[in-house]
N, C-alpha and C positions, 0 to 999 in steps of 0.2 A: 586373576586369570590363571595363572600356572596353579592355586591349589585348585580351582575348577578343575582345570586337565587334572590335575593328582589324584582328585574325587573320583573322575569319570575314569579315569584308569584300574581304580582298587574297584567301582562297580565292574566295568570290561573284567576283570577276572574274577570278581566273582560270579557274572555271569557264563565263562568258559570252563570252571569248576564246577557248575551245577550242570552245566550242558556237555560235558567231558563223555559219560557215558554212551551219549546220543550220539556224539561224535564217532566214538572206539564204536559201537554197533553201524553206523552207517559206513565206516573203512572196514569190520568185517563179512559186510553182507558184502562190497564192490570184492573185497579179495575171494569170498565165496563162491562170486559169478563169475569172475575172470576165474576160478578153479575148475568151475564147470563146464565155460565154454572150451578151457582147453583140452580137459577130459573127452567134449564132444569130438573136439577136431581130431584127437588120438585115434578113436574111436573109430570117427568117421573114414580117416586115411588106412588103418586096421583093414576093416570092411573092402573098401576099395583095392587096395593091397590083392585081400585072398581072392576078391572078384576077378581082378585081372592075372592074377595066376591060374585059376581055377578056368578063364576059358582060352589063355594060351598056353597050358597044356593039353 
């Protein structure tokens, strides 16, 4: 029983060693798009910002 688990352990890693890269790409595309939506929002507040200066002057 326990070298069962030992076996399915040494596979579990090596199966999270072969899939590491997949992983490291799927956490840089999520930080990618939380980069972009927060670009948007700058953005967007930017915009809105010179709007509302631009017509209470």
């Amino acid at each position: 029983m326990v070298l069962h688990l030992f076996k399915n352990k040494k596979l579990l890693i090596k199966c999270y060693i072969k899939n590491k890269p997949f992983l490291i790409r799927i956490y840089n595309e999520i930080v990618l798009i939380n980069l972009f939506y927060v670009k948007l929002i700058i953005f967007m507040y930017l915009i809105f910002y010179i709007v509302l200066n631009f017509i209470t002057s």
